[in-house]
C-alpha positions in Angstrom: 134.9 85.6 83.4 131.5 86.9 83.3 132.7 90.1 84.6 135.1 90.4 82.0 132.6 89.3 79.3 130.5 92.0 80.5 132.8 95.2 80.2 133.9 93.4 76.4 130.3 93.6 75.7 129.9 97.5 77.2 132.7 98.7 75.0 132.0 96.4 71.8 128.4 96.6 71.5 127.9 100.6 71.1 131.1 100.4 69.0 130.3 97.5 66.8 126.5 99.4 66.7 128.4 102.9 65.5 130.2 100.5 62.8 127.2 99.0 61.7 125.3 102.2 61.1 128.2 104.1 58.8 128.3 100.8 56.8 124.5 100.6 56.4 124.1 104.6 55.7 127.4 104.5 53.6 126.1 101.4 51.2 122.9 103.3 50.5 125.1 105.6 48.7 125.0 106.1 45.2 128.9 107.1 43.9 127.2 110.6 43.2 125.5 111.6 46.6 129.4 110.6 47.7 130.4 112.7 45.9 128.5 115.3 46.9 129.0 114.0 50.8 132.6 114.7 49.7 132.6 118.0 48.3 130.2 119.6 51.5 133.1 118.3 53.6 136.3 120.0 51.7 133.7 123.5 51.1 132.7 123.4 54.9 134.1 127.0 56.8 136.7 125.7 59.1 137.3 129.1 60.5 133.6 128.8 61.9 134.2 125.2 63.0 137.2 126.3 64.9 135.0 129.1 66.3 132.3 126.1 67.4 134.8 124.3 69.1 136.1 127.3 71.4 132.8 127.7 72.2 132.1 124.1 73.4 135.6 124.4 75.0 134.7 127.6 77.0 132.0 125.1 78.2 134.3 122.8 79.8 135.9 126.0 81.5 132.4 127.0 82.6 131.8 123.7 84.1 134.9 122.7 86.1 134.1 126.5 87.8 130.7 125.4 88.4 132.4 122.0 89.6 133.9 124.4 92.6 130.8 125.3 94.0 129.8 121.9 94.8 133.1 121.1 96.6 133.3 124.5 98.4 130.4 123.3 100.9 132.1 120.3 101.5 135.1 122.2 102.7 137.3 121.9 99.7 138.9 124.5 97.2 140.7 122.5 94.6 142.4 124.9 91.5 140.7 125.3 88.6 143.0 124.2 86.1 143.1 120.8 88.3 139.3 121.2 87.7 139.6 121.6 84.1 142.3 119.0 83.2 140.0 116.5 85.4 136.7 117.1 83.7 139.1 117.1 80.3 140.1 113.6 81.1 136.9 112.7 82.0 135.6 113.2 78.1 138.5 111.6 76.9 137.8 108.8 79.0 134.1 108.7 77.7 135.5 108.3 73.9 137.0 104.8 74.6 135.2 103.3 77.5 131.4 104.5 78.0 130.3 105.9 81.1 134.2 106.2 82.6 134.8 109.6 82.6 132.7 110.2 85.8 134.8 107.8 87.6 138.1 109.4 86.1 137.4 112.8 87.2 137.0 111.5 90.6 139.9 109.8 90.8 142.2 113.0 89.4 141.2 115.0 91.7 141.5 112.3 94.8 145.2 112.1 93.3 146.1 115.3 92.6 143.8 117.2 95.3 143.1 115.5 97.9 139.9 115.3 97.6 138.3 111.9 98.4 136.9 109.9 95.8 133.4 109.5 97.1 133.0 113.2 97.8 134.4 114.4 94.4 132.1 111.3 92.7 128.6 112.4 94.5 129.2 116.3 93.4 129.7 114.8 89.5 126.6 112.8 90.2 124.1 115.5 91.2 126.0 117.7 88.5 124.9 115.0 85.9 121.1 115.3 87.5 120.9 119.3 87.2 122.0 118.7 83.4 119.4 116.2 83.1 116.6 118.6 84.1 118.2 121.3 81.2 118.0 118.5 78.4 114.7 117.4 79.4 113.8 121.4 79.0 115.7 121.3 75.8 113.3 118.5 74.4 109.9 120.3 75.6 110.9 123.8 74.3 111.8 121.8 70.9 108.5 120.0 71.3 106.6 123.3 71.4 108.3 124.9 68.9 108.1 122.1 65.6 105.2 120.1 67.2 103.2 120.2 64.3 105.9 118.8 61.9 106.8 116.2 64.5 103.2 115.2 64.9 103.0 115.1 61.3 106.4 113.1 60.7 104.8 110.6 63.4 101.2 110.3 61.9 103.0 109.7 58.5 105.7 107.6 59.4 104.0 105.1 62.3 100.4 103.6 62.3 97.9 105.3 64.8 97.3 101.6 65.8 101.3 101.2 67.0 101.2 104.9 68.2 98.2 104.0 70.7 99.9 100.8 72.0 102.7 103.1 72.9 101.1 105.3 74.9 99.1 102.7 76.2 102.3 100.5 77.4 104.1 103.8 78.9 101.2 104.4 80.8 101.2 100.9 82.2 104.7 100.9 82.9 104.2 104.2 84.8 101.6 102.6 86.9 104.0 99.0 87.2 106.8 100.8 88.5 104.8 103.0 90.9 103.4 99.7 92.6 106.9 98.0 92.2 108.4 101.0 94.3 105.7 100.8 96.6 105.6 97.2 97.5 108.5 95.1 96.1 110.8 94.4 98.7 113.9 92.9 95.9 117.4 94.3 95.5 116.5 96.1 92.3 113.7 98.1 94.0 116.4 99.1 96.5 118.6 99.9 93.8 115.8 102.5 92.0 115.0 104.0 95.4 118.6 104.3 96.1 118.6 106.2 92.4 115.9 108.4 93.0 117.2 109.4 96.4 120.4 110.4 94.8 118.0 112.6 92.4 116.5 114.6 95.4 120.0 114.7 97.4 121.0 116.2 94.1 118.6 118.7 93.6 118.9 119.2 97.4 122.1 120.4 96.9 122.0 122.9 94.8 119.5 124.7 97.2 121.7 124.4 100.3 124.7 126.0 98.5 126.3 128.9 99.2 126.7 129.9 96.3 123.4 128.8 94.6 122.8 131.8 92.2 125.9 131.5 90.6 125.3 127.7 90.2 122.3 128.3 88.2 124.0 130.9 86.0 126.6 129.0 85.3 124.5 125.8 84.5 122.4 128.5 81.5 125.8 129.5 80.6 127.3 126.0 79.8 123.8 124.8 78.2 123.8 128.1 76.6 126.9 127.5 75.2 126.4 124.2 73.7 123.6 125.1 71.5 125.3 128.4 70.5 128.7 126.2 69.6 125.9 123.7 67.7 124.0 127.0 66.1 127.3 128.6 65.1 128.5 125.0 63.9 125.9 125.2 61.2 127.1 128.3 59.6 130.0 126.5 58.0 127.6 124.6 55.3 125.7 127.2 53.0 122.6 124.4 52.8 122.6 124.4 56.8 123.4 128.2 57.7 119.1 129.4 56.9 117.7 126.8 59.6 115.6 128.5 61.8 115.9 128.3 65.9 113.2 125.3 66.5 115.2 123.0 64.0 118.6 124.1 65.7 117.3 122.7 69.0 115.5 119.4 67.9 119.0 118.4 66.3 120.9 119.6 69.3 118.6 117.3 71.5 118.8 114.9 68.9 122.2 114.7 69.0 123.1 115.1 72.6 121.0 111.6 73.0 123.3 109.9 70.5 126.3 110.2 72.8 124.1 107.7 74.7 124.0 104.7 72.4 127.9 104.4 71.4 131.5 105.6 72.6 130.8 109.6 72.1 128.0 109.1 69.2 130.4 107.2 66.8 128.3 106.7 64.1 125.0 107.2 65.8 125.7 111.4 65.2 126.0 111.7 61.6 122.8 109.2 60.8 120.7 111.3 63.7 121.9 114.4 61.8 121.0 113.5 58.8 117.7 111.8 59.9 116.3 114.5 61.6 117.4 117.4 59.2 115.7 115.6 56.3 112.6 115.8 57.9 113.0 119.8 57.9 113.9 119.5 54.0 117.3 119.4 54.5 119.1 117.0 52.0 120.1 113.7 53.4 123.6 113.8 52.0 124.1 117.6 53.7 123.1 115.8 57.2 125.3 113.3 56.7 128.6 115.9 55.9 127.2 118.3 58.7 127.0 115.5 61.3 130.3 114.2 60.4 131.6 117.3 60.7 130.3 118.5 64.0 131.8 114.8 65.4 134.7 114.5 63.9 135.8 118.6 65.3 134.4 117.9 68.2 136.2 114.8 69.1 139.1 116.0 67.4 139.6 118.4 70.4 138.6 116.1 73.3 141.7 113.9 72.3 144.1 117.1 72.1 143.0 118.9 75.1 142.4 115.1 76.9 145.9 114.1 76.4 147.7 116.9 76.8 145.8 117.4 80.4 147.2 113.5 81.4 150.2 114.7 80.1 150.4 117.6 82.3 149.0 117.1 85.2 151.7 115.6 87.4 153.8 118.5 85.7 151.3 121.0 87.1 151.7 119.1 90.2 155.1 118.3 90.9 155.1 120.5 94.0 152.5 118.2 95.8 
């Protein structure tokens, strides 16, 4: 029972959180800004939305390829449109039950491959790791780049008071954990060294591969493409297509961490959108259209390519 309550809670928390937030934005609302909300989604360039999509799609390629040069080391070669249906599962998956698409992609290719479950599941692991590493470079380059109006949206917004017992409590907890690790002897410790020990097999990886150089081109490529797809993405609103390069990465980052919170950033997308644009003068209303927008494509073509991959695998298949 308390398993059960658990995964209700998993799934119906983010969601009822997404729900929450378009009803609290929404209500805020006056029947002009709407209407304004309204008309930036009808004018929006589809033709360049379209173009974002392919873009993020081509990503997906790029990554079940990369996905092949994990396996290859462990001796196996699966196809790559086995690859590609797998990891398009996998997102679908993610829409409707958090976290599940790893798990899903495993289990495709175990069915469909041959490929055990707990060797296709520790390559998607480590995968996850190495695009870790490129978000957390995504946030310092965006840190470098708009510091000053970040600094200054933080000394506004947040007393220097609450902003000093931050740092002070992260530094505690740094130095908590490091004696936790060190002498704890409880599950949960086990559990975090176990964690971090996946992180260096992970990274470990990558530098025993053959194919190692290819790896790491491919991993710029995808990350490459999904702020291009998110640059090109803001070319279909006239009041987003002058943004410079820094604010094109602080939303990308912003919005990648959304997908964190609730089923695919339901609801958590549009308000980070519109939050962080307005801080770079960007009407609230605009962020709000241009976040919807991004989503709503976005997921539009998960569920398309998603289904139609369940739907044809075993056709792809049949012979095996």
């Amino acid at each position: 029972m308390n398993k059960t309550l658990a995964k209700i809670l998993k799934i119906g928390v983010p969601l009822a959180l997404g729900v929450f937030l378009i009803w609290y934005i929404y209500n805020k609302f006056t029947p002009l800004q709407l209407q304004e909300l309204s008309g930036y989604v009808k004018n929006a360039n589809y033709w360049i939305i379209a173009a974002s999509v392919s873009l993020n799609l081509l990503s997906h390629l790029a990554r079940a390829h990369r996905w092949s040069f994990m396996l290859e080391p462990l001796g196996y070669r699966p196809k790559l449109a086995n690859n590609f249906m797998a990891v398009s599962v996998a997102y679908l998956m993610n829409i409707f039950i958090p976290k599940s698409g790893e798990v899903s992609r495993g289990i495709v290719l175990d069915k469909y491959e041959k490929i055990p479950f707990s060797a296709g599941f520790g390559t998607i692991i480590s995968e996850r790791i190495i695009d870790l590493f490129f978000l957390i470079g995504f946030i310092l380059v965006a840190l470098v780049l708009k510091f000053d109006i970040l600094q200054g949206y933080i000394i506004e917004t947040i007393p220097t008071s609450i902003v000093n017992t931050l740092l002070i409590g992260v530094i505690a907890l740094i130095v908590f954990v490091g004696l936790f690790l060190k002498f704890s002897r409880s599950k949960t410790n086990s559990k975090v060294k176990t964690f971090l020990l996946g992180l260096k097999e992970g990274v470990l990886s990558i530098i025993t591969m053959k194919k190692k150089g290819l790896f790491i081109v491919y991993s710029f490529g995808i990350w490459g493409l999904y702020l291009l797809s998110f640059f090109v993405a803001t070319q279909a609103l006239l009041e987003t297509s002058d943004i410079g390069i820094g604010t094109v990465i602080i939303a990308f980052v912003v919005g990648s961490f959304t997908f964190a919170f609730t089923n695919s950033g339901f609801g958590t997308y549009p308000a980070a959108m519109a939050g962080v644009l307005v801080l770079f003068n960007v009407p609230f209303t605009v962020g709000t259209a241009f976040g919807w927008i991004i989503w709503s494509s976005g997921i539009a073509s998960i569920i398309v390519i998603g289904v139609g991959s369940l739907l044809f695998l075993p056709v792809y298949n049949k012979n095996n």
